[in-house]
C-alpha atoms as an extended CHARMM CRD file, in Angstrom:
* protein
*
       120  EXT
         1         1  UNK       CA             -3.4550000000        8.8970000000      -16.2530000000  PROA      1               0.0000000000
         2         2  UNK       CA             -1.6930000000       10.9730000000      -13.7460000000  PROA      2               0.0000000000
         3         3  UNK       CA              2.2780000000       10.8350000000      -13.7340000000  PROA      3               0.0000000000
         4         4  UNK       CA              3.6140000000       11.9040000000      -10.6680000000  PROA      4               0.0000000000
         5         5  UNK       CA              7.3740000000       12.1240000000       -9.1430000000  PROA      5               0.0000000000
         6         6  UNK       CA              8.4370000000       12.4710000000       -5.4900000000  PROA      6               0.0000000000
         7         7  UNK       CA             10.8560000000       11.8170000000       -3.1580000000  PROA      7               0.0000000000
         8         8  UNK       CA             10.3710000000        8.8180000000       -1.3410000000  PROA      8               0.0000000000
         9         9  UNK       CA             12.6260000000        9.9990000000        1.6540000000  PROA      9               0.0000000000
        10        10  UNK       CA             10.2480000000       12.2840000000        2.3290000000  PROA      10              0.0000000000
        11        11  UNK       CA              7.1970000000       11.0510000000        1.2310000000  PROA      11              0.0000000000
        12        12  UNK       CA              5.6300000000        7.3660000000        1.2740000000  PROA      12              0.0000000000
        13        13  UNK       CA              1.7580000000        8.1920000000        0.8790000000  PROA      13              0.0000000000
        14        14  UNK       CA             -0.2400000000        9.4100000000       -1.8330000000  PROA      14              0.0000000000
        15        15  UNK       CA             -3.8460000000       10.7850000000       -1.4780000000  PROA      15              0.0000000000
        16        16  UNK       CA             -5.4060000000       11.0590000000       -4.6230000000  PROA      16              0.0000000000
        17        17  UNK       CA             -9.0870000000       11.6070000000       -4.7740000000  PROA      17              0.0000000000
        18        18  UNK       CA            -10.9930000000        8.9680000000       -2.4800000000  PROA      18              0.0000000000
        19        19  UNK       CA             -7.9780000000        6.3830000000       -3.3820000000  PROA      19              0.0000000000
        20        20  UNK       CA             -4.9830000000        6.4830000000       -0.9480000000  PROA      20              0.0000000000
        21        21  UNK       CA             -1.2910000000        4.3760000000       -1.6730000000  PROA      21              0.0000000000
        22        22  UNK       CA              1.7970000000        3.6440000000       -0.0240000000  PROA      22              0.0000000000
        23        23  UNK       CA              5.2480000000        2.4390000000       -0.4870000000  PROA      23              0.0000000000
        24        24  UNK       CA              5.9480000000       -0.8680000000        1.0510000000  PROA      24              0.0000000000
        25        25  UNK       CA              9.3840000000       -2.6400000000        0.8240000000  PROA      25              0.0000000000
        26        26  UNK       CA              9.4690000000       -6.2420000000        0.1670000000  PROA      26              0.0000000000
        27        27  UNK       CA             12.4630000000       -8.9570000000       -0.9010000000  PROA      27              0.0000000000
        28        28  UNK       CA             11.4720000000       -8.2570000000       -4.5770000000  PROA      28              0.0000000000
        29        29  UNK       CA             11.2330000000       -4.2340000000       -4.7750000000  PROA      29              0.0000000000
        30        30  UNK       CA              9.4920000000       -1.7700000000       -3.8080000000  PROA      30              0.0000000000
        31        31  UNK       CA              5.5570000000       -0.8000000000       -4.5090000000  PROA      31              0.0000000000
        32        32  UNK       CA              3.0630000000        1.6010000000       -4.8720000000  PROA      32              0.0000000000
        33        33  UNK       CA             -0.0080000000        0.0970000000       -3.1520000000  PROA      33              0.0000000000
        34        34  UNK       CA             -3.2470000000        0.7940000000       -2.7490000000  PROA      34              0.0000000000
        35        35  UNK       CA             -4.5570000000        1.2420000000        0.8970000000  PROA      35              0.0000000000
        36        36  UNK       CA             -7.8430000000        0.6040000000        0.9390000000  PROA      36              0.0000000000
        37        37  UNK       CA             -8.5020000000       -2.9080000000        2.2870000000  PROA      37              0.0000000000
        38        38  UNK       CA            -10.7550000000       -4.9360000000       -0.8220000000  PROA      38              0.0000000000
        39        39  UNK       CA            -13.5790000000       -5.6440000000        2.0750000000  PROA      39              0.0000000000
        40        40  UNK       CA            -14.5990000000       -2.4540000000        3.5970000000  PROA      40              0.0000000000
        41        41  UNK       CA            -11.6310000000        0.3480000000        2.1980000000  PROA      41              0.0000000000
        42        42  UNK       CA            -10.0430000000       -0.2030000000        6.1000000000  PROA      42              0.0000000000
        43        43  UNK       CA             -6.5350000000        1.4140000000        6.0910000000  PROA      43              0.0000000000
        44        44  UNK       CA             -3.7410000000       -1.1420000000        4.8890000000  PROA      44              0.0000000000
        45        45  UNK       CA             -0.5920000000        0.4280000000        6.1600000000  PROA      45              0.0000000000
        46        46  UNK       CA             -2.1470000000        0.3090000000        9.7840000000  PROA      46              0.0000000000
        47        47  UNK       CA             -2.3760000000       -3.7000000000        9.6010000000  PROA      47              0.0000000000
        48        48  UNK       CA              0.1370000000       -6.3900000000       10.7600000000  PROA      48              0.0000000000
        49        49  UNK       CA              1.9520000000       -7.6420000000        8.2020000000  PROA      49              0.0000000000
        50        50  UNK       CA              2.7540000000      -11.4860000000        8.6780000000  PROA      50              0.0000000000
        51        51  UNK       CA              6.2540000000      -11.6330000000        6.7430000000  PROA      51              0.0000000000
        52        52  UNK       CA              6.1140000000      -15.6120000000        7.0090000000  PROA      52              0.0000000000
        53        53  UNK       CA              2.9690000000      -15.9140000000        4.9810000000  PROA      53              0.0000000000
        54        54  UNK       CA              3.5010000000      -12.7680000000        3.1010000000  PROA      54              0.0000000000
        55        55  UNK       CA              0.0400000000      -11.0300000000        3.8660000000  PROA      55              0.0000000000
        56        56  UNK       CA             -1.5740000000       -7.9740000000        5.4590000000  PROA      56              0.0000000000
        57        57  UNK       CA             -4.2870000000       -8.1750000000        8.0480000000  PROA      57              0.0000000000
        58        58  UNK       CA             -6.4740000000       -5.5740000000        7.5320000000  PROA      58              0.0000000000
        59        59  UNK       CA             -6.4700000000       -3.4690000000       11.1210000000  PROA      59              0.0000000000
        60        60  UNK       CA            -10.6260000000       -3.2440000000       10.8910000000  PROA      60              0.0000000000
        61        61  UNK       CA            -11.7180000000       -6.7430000000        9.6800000000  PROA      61              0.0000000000
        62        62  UNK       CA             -8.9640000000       -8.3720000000       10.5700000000  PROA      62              0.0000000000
        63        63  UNK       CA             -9.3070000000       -9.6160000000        6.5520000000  PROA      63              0.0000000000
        64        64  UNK       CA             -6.2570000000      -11.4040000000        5.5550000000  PROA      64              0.0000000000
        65        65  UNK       CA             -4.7040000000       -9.6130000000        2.6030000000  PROA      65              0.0000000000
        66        66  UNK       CA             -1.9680000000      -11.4220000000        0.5300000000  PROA      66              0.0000000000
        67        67  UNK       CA              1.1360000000       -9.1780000000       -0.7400000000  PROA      67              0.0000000000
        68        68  UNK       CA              0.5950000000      -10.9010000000       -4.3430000000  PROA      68              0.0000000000
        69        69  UNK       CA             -2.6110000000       -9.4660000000       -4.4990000000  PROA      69              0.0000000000
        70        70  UNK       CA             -1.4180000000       -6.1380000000       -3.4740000000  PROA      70              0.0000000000
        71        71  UNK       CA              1.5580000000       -6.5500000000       -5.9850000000  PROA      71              0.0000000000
        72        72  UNK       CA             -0.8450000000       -7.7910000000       -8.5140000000  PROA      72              0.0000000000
        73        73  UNK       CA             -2.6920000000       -4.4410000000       -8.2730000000  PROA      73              0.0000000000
        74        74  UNK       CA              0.2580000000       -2.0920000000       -7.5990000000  PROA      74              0.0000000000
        75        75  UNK       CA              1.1300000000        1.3390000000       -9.5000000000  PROA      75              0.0000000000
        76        76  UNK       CA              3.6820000000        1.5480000000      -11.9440000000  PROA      76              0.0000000000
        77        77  UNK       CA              6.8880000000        2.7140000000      -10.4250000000  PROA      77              0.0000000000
        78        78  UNK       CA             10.3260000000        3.7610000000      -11.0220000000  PROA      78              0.0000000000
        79        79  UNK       CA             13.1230000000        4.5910000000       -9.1610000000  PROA      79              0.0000000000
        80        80  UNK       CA             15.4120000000        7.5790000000      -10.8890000000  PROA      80              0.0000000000
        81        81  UNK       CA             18.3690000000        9.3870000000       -8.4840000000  PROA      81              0.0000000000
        82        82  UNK       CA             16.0560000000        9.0860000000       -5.0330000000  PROA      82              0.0000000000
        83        83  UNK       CA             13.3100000000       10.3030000000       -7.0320000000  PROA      83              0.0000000000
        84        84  UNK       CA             10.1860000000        7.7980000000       -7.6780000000  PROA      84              0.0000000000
        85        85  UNK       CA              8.0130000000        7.9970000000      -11.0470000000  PROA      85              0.0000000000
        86        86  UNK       CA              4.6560000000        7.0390000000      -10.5580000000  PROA      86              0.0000000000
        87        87  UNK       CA              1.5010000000        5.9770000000      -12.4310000000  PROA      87              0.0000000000
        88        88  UNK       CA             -1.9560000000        6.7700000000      -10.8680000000  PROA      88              0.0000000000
        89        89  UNK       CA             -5.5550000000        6.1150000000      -11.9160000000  PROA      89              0.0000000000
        90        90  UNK       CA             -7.3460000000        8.4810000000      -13.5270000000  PROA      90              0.0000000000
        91        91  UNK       CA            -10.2290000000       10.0880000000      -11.5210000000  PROA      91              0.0000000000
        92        92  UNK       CA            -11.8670000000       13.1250000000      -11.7510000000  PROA      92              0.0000000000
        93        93  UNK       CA             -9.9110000000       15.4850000000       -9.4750000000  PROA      93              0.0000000000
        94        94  UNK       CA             -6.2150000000       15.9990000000      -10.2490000000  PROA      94              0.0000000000
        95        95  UNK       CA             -5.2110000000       17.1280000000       -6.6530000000  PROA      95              0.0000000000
        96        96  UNK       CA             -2.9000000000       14.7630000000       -5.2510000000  PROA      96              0.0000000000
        97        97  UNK       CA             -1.6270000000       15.0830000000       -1.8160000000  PROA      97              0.0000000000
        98        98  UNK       CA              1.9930000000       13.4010000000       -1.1730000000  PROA      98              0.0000000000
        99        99  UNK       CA              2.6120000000       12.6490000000        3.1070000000  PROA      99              0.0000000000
       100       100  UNK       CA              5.2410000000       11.0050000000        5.3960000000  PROA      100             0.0000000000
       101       101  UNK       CA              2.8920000000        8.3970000000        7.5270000000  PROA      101             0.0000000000
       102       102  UNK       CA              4.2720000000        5.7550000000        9.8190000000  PROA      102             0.0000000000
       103       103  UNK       CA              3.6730000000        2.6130000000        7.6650000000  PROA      103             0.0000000000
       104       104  UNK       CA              2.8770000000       -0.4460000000       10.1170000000  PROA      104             0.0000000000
       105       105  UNK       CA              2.4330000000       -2.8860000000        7.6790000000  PROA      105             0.0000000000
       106       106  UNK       CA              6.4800000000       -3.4760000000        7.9940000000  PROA      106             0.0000000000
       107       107  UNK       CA              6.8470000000       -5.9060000000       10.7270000000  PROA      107             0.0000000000
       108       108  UNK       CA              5.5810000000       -9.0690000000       11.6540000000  PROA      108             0.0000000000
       109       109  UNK       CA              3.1560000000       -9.4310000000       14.8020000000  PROA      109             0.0000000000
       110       110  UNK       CA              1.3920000000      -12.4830000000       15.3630000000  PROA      110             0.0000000000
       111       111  UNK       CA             -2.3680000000      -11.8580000000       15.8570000000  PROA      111             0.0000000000
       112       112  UNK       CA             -4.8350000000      -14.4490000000       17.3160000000  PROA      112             0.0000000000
       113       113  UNK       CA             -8.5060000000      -14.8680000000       15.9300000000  PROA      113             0.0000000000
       114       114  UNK       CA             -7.4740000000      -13.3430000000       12.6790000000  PROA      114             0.0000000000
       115       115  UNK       CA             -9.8940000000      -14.0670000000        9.4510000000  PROA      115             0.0000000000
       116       116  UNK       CA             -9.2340000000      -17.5700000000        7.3460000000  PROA      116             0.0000000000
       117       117  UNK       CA            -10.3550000000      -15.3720000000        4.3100000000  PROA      117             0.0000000000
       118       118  UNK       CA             -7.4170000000      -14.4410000000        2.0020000000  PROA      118             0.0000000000
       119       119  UNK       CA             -7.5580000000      -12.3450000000       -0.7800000000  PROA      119             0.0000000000
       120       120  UNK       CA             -5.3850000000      -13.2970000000       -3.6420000000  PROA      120             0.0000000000
């Protein structure tokens, strides 16, 4: 399995292979998550995130994604002197490709005719 550092500052998205991850801040730390939504891979840090009921909705599906799922499922990761310490998956290529993205899934916005469906 991969270890990989970077600065967080400057980077808070991780390409690696098909799989992509970002850093999301919530009450109880910080995490490595994965991106791809669990119904159709749509791209997690573009959905709403719904701080009341702690979830995600997926920006394609509208599929309701709960942050204890995604915390369930996170990367290892530590924090060392602004420098994060990261476990990733092992796949078959070994290029990973570390980004600055604008991460929506920080702010609540209330959505009508979202999905029942949650995944936990």
């Amino acid at each position: 399995m991969p270890v990989v550092k970077f600065d967080p500052h400057l980077s808070n998205f991780l390409i690696h292979d098909d799989r992509r991850f970002f850093l999301i801040s919530l009450d109880n730390g910080i995490f490595l998550v994965t991106d791809n939504c669990p119904h159709r891979g749509g791209p997690l840090h573009l959905g709403y995130f719904d701080c009341q009921k702690s979830t995600i909705i997926c920006p394609w599906h509208e599929l309701v994604v709960s942050m204890n799922h995604l915390q369930q499922h996170a990367m290892p990761l530590v924090w060392r002197n602004d420098i994060a310490v990261a476990v990733l998956p092992e796949i078959k290529s070994k290029s990973i490709a570390f980004k600055h993205r604008h991460i929506l899934a920080t702010s609540e916005v209330s959505i009508k005719g979202t999905s029942s469906v949650i995944v936990e």
